[in-house]
C-alpha positions in Angstrom: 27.3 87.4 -5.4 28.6 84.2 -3.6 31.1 83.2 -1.1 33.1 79.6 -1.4 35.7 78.8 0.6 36.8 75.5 -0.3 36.2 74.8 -3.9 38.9 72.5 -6.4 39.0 75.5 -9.1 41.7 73.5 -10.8 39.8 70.3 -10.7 36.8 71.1 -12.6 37.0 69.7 -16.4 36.8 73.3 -18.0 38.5 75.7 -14.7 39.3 78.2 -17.2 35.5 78.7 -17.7 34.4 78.0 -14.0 36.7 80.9 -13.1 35.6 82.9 -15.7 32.2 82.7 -14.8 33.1 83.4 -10.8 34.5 86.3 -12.5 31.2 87.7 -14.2 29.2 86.3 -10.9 31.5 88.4 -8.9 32.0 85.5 -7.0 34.2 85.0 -3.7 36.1 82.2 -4.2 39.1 80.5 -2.1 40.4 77.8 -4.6 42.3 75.2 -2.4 45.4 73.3 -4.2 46.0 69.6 -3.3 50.0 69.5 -4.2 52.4 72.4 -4.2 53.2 71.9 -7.9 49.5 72.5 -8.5 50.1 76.2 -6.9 51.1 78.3 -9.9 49.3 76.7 -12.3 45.9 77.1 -10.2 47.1 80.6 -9.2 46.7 81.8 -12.9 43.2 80.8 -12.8 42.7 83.6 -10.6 44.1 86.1 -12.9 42.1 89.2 -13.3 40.0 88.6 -10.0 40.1 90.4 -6.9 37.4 87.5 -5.7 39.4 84.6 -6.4 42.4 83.7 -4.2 44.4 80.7 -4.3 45.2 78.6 -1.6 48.7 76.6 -1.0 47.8 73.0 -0.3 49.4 69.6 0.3 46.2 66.8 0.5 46.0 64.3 3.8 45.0 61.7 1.1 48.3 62.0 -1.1 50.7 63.3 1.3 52.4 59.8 1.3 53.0 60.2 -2.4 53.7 64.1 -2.6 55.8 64.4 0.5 58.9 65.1 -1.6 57.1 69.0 -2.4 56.8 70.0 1.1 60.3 72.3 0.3 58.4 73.6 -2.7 55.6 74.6 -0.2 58.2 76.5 1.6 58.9 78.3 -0.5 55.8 79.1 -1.8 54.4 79.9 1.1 55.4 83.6 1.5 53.2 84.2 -1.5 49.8 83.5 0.0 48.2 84.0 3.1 46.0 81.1 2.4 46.5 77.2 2.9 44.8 74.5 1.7 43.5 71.6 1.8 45.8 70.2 4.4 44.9 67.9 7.1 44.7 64.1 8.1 42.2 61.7 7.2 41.6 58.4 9.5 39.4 56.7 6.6 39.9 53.4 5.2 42.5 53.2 2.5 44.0 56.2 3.9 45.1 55.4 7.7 48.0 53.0 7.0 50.1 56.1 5.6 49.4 57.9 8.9 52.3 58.8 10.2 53.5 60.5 6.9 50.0 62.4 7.1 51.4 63.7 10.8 54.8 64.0 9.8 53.9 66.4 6.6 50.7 68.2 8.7 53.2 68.8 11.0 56.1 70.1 8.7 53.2 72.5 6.9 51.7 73.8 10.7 55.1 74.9 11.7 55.9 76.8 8.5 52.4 78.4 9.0 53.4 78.9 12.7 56.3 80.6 11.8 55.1 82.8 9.5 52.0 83.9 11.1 48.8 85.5 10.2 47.4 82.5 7.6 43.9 81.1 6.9 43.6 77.4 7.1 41.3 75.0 5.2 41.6 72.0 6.7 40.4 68.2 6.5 39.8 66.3 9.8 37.8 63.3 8.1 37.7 60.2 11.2 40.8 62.6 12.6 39.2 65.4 14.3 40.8 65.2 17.9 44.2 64.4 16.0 44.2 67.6 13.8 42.8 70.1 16.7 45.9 68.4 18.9 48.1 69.6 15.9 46.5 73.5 15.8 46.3 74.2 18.8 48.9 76.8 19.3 49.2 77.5 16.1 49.4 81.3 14.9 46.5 81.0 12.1 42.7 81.2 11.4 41.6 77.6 11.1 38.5 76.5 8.6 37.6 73.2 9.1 36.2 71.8 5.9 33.0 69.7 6.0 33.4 69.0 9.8 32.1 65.7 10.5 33.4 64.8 13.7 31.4 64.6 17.3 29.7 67.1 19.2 32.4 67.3 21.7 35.1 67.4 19.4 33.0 70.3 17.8 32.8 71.5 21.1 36.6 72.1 21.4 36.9 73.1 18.0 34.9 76.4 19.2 36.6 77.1 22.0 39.8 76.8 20.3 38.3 79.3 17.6 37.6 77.2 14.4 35.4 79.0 11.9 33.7 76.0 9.8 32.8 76.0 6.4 29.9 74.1 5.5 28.4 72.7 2.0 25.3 71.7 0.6 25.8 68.2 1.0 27.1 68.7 4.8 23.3 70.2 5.2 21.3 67.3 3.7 22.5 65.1 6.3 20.9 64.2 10.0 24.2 64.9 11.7 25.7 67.7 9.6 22.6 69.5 10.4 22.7 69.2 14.4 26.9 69.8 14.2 26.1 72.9 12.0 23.1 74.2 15.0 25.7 73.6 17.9 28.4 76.3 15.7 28.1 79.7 16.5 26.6 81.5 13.5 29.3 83.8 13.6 31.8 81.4 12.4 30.1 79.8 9.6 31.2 80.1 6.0 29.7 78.4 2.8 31.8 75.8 0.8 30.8 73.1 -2.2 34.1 71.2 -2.6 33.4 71.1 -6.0 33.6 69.4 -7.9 34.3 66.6 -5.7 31.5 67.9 -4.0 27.6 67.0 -5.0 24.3 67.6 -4.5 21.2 66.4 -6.5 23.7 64.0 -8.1 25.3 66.5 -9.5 28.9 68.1 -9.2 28.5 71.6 -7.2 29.6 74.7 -8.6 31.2 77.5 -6.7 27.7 79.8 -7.4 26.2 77.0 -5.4 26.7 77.9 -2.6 23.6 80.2 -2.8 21.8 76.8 -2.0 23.6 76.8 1.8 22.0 80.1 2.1 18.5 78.5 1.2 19.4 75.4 4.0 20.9 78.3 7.0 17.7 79.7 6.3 15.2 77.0 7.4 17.6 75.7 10.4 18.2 78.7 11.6 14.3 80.1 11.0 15.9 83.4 8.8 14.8 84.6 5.3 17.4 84.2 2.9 18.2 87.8 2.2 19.5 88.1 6.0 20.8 84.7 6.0 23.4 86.2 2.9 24.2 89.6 4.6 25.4 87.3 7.9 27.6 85.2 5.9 28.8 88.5 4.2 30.1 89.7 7.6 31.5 86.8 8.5 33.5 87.0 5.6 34.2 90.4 6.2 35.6 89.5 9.8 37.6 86.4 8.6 39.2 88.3 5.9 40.2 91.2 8.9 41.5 88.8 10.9 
């Protein structure tokens, strides 16, 4: 059994036999959408599975061409208590439609805000201190997604009460290493990303993220087995929350 909580189900060439074998794994899977006309459609995916749950997204990196769906997302939104991917991203190629990534981040935090109680998977690539401005009174449980900002942005993130979910790629780096020793262990959660998401040159899988449990164990000096349970209760407290 494996927890990812940020995975493309939808995006993976076969998704009807990624899920189904999530299902047999008894995998824990939050599959994040990238356009509110992707929702249903990725939604039936999870069909049959307590473990899967879909998430109600509209990406950072598209919301300049998808901004027309935000009243779909609406009305959508009362069906879920999970959203995602949402965000900004300050990369190149991506900045010049910034404000239409605030404007629609915006739009998407106040429906959140108003109706209360979600979880949040959200991107905050080269726009971390932009997108904790944006949650910070939010009524919600916020994930950042492969956090790659500074330490004292990461600094604020925790004392505003971001959980983090980290992947296997975030853990091969330098930096993603030292951000990921600075989080409090009781607020990490695995991801993959997949299948955008690689590792060994190869797309990751949702099962993967087995091999975070293998990387938490050598930085945080644990054996595996009690690496797992911790990220179990984590879960356990999000998912309470």
């Amino acid at each position: 059994m494996s927890i990812d909580m940020h995975c493309h189900l939808d995006l993976y060439p076969q998704p009807e036999q990624v899920a189904e074998e999530c299902r047999h794994r008894g995998s824990y899977i939050l599959s994040v959408t990238t356009t509110p006309k992707a929702w249903h459609g990725t939604s039936l995916l999870a069909k049959g599975s307590q473990r899967i749950r879909t998430a109600l997204g509209l990406h950072p990196q598209i919301a300049h061409q998808r901004s027309h769906e935000l009243e779909l997302f609406d009305s959508l939104l009362s069906e879920t208590r999970y959203v995602g991917e949402i965000g900004l991203d300050g990369g190149k190629g991506f900045k010049e439609h910034w404000n239409l990534q605030l404007k629609v981040f915006r739009h998407i935090l106040n429906s959140v805000n108003q109706a209360g109680g979600k979880i949040m998977s959200i991107h905050s690539r080269g726009s971390a201190s932009a997108v904790l401005d944006e949650i910070e009174n939010i009524d919600g449980v916020a994930i950042l997604h492969w956090f790659t900002g500074t330490p004292k942005q990461l600094e604020r993130a925790v004392d505003l009460g971001c959980w983090f979910s980290i992947g296997p790629a975030m853990l091969d780096t330098i930096k993603g290493k030292a951000l990921t020793l600075k989080i409090p262990q009781s607020r990490i959660l695995p991801e993959t990303d997949g299948p955008f998401g690689k590792f060994c040159n190869r797309p990751l899988m949702p099962w993967d993220c087995e091999i975070v449990e293998k990387q938490l164990a050598t930085l945080w000096g644990m054996n595996q087995t009690d690496v797992k349970e911790h990220i179990l209760e984590n879960f356990r407290t999000l998912c309470n929350l």
